[in-house]
NUTORTOR-589260 format. One record per residue (C-alpha): residue number from 1; residue in one letter; x, y, z. Coordinates in nm, 3 decimals. Layout:
BEGIN
NUM;a;X;Y;Z
...
//
This chain:
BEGIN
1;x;1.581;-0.870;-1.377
2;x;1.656;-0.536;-1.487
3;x;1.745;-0.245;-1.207
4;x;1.631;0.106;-1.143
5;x;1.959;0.272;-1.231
6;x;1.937;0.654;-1.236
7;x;1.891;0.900;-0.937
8;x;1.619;1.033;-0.764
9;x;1.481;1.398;-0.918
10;x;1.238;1.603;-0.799
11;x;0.842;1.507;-0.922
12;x;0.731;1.788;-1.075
13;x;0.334;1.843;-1.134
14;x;0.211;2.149;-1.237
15;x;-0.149;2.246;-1.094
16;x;-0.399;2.481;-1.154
17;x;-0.311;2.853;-1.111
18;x;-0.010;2.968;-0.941
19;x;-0.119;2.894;-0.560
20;x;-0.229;2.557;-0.512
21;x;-0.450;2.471;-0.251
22;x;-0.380;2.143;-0.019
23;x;-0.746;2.015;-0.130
24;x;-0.632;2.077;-0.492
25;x;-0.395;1.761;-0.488
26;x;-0.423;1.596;-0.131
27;x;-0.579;1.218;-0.213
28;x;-0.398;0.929;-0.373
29;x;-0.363;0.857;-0.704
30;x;-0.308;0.552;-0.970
31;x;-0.120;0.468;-1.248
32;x;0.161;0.328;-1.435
33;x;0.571;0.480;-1.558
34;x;0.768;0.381;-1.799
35;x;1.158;0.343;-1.684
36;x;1.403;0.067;-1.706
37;x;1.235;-0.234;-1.614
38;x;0.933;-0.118;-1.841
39;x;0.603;-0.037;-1.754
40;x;0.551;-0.027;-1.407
41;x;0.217;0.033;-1.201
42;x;0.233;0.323;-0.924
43;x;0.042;0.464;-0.665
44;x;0.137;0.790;-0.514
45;x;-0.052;0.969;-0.180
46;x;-0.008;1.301;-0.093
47;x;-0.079;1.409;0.299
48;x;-0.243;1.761;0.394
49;x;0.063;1.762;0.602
50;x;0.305;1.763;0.251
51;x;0.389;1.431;0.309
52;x;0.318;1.103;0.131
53;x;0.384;0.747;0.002
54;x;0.472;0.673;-0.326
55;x;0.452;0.303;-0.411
56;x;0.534;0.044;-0.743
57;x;0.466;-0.250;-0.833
58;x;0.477;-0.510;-1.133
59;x;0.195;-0.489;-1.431
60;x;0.153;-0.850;-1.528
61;x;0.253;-0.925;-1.893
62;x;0.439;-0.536;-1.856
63;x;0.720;-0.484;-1.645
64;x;0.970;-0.664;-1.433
65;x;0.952;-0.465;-1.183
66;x;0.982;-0.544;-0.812
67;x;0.727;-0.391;-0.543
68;x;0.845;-0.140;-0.362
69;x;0.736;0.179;-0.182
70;x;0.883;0.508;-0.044
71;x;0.800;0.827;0.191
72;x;0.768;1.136;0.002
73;x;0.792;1.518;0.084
74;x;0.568;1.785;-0.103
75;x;0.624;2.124;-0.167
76;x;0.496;2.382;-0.376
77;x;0.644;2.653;-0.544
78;x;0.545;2.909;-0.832
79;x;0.243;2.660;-0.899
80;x;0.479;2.375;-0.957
81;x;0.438;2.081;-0.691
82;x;0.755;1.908;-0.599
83;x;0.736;1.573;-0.460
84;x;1.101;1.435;-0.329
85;x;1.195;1.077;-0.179
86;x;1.212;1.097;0.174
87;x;1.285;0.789;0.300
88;x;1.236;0.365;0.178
89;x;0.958;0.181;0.331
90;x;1.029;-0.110;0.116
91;x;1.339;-0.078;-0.073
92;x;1.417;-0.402;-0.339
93;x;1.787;-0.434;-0.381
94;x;1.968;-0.126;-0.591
95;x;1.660;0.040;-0.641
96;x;1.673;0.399;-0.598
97;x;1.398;0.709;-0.597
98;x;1.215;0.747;-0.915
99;x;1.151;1.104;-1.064
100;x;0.836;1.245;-1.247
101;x;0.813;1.584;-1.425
102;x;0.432;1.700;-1.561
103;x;0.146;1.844;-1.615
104;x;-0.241;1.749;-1.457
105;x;-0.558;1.801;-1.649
106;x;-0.886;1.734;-1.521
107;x;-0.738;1.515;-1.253
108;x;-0.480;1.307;-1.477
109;x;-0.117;1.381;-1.384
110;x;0.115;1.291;-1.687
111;x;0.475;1.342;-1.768
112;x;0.769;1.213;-1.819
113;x;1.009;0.997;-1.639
114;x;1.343;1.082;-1.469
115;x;1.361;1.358;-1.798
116;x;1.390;1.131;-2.070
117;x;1.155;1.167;-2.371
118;x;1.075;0.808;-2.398
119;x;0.999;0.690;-2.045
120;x;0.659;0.829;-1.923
121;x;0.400;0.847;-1.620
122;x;0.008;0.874;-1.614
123;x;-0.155;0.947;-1.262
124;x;-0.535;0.898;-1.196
125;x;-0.675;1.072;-0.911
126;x;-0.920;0.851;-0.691
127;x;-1.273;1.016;-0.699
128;x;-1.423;1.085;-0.347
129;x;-1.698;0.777;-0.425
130;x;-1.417;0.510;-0.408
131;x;-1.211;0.650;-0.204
132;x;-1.500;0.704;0.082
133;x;-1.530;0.269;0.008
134;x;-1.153;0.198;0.001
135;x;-1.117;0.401;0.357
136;x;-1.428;0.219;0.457
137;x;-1.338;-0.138;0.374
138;x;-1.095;-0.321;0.685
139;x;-0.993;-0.707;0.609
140;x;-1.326;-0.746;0.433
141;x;-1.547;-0.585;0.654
142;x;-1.737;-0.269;0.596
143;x;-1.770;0.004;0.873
144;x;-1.970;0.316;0.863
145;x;-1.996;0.605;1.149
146;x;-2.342;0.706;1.169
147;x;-2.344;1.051;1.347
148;x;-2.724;1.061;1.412
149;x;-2.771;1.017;1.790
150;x;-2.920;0.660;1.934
151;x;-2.927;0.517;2.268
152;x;-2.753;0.194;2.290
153;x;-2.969;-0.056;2.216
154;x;-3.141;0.168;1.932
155;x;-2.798;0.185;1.747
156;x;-2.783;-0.222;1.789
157;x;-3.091;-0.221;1.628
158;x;-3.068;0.041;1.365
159;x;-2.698;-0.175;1.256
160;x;-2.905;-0.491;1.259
161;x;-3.167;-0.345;1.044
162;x;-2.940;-0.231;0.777
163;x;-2.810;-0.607;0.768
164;x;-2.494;-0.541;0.995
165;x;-2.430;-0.477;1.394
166;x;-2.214;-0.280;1.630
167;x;-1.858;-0.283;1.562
168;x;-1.683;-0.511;1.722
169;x;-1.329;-0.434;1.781
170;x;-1.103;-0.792;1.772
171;x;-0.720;-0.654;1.703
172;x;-0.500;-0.354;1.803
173;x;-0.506;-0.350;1.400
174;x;-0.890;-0.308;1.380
175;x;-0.889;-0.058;1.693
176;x;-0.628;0.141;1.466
177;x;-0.866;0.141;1.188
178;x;-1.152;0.292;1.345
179;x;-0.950;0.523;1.474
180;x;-0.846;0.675;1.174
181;x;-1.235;0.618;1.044
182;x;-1.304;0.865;1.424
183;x;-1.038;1.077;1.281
184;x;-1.114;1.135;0.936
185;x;-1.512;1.255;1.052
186;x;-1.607;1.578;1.200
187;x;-1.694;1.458;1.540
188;x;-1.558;1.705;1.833
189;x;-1.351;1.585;2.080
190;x;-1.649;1.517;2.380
191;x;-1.812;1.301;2.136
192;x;-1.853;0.947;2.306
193;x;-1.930;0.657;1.981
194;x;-2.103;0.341;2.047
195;x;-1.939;0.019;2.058
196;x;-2.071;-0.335;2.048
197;x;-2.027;-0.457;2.393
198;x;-2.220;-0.365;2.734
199;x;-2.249;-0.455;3.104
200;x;-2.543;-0.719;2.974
201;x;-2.338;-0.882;2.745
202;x;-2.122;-1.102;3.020
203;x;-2.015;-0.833;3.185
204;x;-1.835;-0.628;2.868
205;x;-1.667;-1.046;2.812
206;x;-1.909;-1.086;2.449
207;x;-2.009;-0.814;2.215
208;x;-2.330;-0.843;2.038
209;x;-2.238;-1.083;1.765
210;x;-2.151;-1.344;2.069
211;x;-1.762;-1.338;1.999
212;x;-1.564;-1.317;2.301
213;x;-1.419;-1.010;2.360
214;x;-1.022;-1.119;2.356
215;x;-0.907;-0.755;2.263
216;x;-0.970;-0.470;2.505
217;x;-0.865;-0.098;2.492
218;x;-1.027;0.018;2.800
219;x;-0.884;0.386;2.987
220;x;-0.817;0.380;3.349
221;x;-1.048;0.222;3.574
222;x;-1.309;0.147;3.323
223;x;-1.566;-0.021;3.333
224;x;-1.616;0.152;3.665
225;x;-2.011;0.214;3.617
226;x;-1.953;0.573;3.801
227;x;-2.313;0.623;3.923
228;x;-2.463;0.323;3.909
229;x;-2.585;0.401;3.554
230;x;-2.294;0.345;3.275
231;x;-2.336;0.023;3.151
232;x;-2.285;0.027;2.779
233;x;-1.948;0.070;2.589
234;x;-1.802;0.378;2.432
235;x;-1.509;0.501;2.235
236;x;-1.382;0.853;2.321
237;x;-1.321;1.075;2.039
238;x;-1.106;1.277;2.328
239;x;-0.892;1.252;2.637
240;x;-1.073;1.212;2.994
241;x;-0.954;1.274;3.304
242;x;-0.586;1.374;3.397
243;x;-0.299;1.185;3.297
244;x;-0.166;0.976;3.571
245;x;-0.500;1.037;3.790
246;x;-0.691;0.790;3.866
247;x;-0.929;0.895;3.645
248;x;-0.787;0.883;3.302
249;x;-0.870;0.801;2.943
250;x;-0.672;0.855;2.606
251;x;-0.848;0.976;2.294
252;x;-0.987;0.622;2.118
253;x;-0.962;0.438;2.412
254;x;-1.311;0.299;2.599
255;x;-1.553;0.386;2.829
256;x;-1.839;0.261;2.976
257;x;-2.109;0.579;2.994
258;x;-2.481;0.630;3.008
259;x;-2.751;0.541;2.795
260;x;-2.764;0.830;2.642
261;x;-2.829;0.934;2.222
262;x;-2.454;0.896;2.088
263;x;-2.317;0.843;1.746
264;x;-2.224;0.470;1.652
265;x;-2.016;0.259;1.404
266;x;-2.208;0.000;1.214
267;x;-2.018;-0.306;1.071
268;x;-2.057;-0.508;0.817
269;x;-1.927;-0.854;0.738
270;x;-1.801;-0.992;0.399
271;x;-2.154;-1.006;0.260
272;x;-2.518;-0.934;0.407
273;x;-2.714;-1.189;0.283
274;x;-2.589;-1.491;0.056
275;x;-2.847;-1.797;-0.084
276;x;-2.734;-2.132;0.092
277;x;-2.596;-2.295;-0.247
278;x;-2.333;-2.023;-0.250
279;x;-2.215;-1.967;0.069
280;x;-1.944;-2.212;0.077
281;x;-1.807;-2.091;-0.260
282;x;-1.853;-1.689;-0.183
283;x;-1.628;-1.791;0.167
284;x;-1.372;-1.958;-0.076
285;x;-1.369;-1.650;-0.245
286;x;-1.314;-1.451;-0.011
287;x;-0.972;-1.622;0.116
288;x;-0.884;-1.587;-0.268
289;x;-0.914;-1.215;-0.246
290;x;-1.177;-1.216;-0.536
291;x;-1.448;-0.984;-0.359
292;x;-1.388;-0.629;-0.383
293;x;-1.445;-0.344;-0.192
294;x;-1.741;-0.262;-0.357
295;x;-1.920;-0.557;-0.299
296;x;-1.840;-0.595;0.100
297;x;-2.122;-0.576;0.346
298;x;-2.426;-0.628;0.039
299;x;-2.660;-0.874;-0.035
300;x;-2.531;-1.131;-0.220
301;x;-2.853;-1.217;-0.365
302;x;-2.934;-0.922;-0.545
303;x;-2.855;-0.841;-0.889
304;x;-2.564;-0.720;-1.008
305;x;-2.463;-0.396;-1.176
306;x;-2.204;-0.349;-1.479
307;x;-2.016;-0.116;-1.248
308;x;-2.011;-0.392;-0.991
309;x;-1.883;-0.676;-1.208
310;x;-1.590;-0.443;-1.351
311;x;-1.437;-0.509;-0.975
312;x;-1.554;-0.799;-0.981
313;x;-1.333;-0.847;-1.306
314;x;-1.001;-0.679;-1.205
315;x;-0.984;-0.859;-0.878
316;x;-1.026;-1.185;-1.111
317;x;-0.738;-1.068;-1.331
318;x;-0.512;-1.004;-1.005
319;x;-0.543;-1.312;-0.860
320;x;-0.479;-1.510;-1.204
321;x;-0.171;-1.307;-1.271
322;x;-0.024;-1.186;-0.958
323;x;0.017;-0.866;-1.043
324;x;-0.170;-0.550;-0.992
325;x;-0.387;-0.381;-1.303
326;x;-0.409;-0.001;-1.349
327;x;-0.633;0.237;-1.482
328;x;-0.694;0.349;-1.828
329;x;-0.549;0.703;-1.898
330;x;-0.779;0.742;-2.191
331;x;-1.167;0.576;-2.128
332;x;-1.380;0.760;-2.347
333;x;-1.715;0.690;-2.076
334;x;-1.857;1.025;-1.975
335;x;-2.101;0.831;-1.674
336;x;-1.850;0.715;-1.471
337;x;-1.679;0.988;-1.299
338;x;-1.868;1.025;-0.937
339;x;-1.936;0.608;-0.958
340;x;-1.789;0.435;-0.654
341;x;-1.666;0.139;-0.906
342;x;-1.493;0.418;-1.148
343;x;-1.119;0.294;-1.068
344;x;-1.212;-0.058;-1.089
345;x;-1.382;0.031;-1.470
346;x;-1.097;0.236;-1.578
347;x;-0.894;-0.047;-1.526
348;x;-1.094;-0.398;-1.598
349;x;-1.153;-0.152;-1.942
350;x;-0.716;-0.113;-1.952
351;x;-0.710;-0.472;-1.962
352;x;-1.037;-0.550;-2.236
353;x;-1.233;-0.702;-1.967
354;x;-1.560;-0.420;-2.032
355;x;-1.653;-0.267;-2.323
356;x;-1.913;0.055;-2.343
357;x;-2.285;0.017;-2.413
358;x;-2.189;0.344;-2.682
359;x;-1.886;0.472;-2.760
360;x;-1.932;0.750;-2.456
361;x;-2.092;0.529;-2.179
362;x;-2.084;0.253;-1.977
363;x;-2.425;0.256;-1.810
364;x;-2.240;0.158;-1.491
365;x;-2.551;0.090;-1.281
366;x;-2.696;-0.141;-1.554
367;x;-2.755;-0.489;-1.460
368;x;-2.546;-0.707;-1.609
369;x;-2.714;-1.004;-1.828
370;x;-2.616;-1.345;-1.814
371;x;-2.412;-1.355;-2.159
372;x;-2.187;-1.061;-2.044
373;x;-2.104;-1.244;-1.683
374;x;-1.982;-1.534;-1.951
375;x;-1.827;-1.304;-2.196
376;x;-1.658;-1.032;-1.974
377;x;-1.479;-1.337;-1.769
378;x;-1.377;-1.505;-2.079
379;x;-1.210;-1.151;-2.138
380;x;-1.054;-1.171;-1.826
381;x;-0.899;-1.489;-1.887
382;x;-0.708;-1.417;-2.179
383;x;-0.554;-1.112;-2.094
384;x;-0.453;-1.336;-1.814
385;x;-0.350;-1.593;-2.057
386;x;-0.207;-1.416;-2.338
387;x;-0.067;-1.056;-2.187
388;x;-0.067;-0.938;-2.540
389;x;-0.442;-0.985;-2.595
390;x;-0.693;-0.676;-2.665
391;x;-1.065;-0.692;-2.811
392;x;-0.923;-0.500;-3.095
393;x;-0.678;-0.859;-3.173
394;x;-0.917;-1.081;-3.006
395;x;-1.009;-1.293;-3.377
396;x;-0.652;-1.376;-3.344
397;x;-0.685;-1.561;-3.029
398;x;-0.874;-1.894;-2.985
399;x;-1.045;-2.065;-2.719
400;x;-1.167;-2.421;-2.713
401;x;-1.527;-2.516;-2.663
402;x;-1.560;-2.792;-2.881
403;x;-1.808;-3.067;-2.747
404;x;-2.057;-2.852;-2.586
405;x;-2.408;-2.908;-2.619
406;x;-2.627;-2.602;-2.758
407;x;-2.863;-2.456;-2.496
408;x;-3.175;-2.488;-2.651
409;x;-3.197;-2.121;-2.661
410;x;-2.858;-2.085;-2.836
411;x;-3.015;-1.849;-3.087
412;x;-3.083;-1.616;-2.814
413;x;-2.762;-1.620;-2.738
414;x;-2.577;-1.290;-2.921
415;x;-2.327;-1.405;-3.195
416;x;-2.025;-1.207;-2.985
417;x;-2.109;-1.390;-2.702
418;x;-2.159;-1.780;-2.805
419;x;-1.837;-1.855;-2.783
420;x;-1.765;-1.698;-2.431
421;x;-2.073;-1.890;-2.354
422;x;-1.995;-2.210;-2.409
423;x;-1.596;-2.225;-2.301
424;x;-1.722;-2.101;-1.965
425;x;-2.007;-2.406;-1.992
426;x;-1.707;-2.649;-2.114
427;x;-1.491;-2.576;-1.803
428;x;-1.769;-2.572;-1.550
429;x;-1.726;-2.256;-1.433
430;x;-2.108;-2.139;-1.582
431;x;-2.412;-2.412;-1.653
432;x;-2.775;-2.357;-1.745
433;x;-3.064;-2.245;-1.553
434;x;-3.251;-2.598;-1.616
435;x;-3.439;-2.770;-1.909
436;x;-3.115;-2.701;-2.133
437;x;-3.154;-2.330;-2.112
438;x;-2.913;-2.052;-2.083
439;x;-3.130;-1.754;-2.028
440;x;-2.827;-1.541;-2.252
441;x;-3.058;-1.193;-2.179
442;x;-3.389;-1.038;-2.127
443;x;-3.555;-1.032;-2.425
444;x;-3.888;-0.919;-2.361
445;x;-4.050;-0.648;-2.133
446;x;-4.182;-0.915;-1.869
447;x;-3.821;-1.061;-1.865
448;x;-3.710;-0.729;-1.799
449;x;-3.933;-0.692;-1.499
450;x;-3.882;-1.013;-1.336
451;x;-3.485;-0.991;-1.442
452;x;-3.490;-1.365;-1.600
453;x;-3.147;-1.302;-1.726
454;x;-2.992;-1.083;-1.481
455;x;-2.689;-1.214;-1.303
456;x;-2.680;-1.170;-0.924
457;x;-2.352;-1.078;-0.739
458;x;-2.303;-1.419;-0.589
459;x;-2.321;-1.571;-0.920
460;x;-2.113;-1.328;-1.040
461;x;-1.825;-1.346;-0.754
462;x;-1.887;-1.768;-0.744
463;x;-1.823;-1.807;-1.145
464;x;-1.531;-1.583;-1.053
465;x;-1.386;-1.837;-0.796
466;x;-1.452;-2.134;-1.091
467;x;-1.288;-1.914;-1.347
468;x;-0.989;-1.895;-1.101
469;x;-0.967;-2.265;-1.042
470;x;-1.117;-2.382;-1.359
471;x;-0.872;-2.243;-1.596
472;x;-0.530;-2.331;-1.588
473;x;-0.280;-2.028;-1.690
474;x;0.005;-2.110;-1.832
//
């Protein structure tokens, strides 16, 4: 394996204007660099406090590399941002700090490497739509802070409505979570947030899901029930009391308080709703890593959209490589820029899993028809399989579906899609609806209304799992 072998140099991105505002390039960014071991994926996060982390990692079928990640320092001079190696979080054996020097424009940071001509970086900076999912998103669970004031059992109910309950808080690492999810909001420091657990639920021992409650951050003396009327659980979003009184509670810790109109944290598990045939198979997927971000906490039942299925794609492509994928630095889609699945389409379109529905968009809340669930996924698999692949060289690649039975539909089927169709049909990873048919697309206005063809997210996720299992990379 080949070794980072030069020193560490400043990074040098030049920003807008000459005085460059924290909000200007605070957020975390994606990408790839060219250096010695080739080309290497990188993620770099930059603090409102001028620090950060910048991280690399191995492109399948592109670099070598090993993973690895570092502190960073930021400073900013003459409009020129500086961002220095502080010190290794994860350092692989004779690595040393990497070194950028470039230029941003219209939130793409791209240079070149370390100063030498040939060895490049491209940065894409995370929109605010995926980045408010990414910080959302804990071990495949979905939490939201709701600031709106409810009394206890209101919140329980409003959660519960929206297909979801209270948070429940199972691991220092969780508690740490929603701390930072108390922290990143605007709630001042007396604000008291709703938990799942109460006084009625055993005595604070279940929370409302009926898990035991075998992780507890409680202040000191709590519960106490001061009064005779606190008898549901809180977070503080401040310190109580005096420390080393007897009367004393940290910022984040709990409370028990009363039943008054607080703010609350909603959680949601892996998926809202799922139809019994796929539950087993969406779990499966799950402990594969194969449902992303964007899909956590939905209904599994409902359809899903193009913008959806491009995560759905690039965590398919992960798992069959082992690698990471990384956004396109040139997508020509003008629709996708606020979309909360815009990383995951920059980059299932860097590896030739999506095509546009033009040559300028995407349509990324489009449903997605059954014929591109079968085509994209074919896509998937042979970048996977052949790291050299593109659509522009895809009639030199061929896949085997000899032996197949035609759908009795097959001429609905779209010529560029037939043969997607039936290798995913060959390998058991897609089948019919019944009666020998396919249902490729909507073809009429009434299929259109009753979405004969759409795919649904659970299909979508389970023919991902098959895909995974089904076909053998070499």
């Amino acid at each position: 394996m080949k070794k980072l072998i030069y020193l560490a140099l400043p990074l040098l991105i030049a920003l807008f204007g000459t005085a460059a505002h924290a909000e200007e390039y605070t957020g975390s960014y994606e990408g790839w660099y060219y250096a010695n071991q080739g080309q290497t994926g990188l993620t770099l996060t930059i603090n409102e406090d001028n620090t950060g982390v910048f991280e690399f990692y191995n492109m399948p079928g592109r670099s070598n590399a090993a993973s690895g990640s570092y502190t960073v320092t930021v400073s900013e001079e003459n409009g020129v941002l500086t961002v220095e190696g502080g010190e290794w979080i994860e350092k692989p054996s004779t690595y040393q700090f990497v070194s950028l020097e470039g230029t941003v424009d219209g939130g793409v940071y791209s240079g070149v490497v370390s100063g030498n001509s040939s060895w490049e970086f491209v940065l894409n900076k995370n929109n605010d739509s995926y980045q408010q999912i990414a910080d959302s998103v804990f071990e495949d669970h979905r939490y939201e802070l709701i600031t709106d004031g409810l009394n206890w059992e209101d919140a329980r109910a409003e959660c519960e409505e929206m297909g979801g309950h209270l948070v429940t808080i199972n691991s220092e690492a969780e508690q740490r979570f929603i701390e930072q999810l108390l922290a990143d909001s605007e709630l001042n420091d007396s604000a008291d947030v709703w938990i799942g657990t109460a006084e009625e639920l055993g005595d604070y021992s279940s929370w409302v899901t009926g898990e035991a409650v075998i992780y507890t951050n409680w202040g000191v003396p709590q519960p106490d029930n001061l009064g005779g009327g606190q008898h549901h659980a809180v977070i503080v979003n401040g310190d109580r009391g005096s420390e080393g009184g007897s009367y004393y509670i940290r910022k984040y810790q709990w409370d028990d308080n009363t039943n008054s109109r607080r703010p609350y944290i909603c959680e949601w598990e892996t998926w809202s709703d799922s139809a019994e045939w796929s539950t087993p198979e969406l779990q499966e997927a799950a402990e594969n890593g194969l449902i992303p971000d964007v899909l956590v906490g939905k209904d599994m039942t409902a359809p899903i959209t193009r913008g959806e299925f491009a995560a759905v794609s690039v965590k398919l492509f992960e798992a069959m490589t082992g690698g990471r994928a990384v956004m396109a630095s040139d997508c020509p889609f003008n629709d996708i820029a606020e979309d909360e699945s815009r990383n995951y389409i920059l980059k299932a379109y860097n590896i030739g899993a999506v095509n546009g529905m033009s040559e300028t968009t995407y349509e990324p809340s489009a449903l997605l028809q059954r014929e591109q669930l079968a085509t994209m996924l074919t896509r998937v698999y042979k970048r996977s399989e052949w790291p050299d692949w593109t659509l522009e060289t895809d009639d030199e690649y061929t896949i085997n579906y000899s032996g197949v039975k035609k759908f009795d539909d097959d001429a609905l089927i779209s010529d560029y899609a037939k043969p997607s169709v039936y290798f995913m049909v060959k390998y058991n990873v897609l089948s019919g609806i019944g009666n020998n048919l396919f249902a490729p697309r909507n073809t009429t206005p009434a299929e259109e209304a009753e979405g004969y063809a759409n795919a649904t997210r659970e299909q979508a996720v389970v023919m991902s799992l098959r895909s995974f299992e089904n076909l053998e990379i070499e």
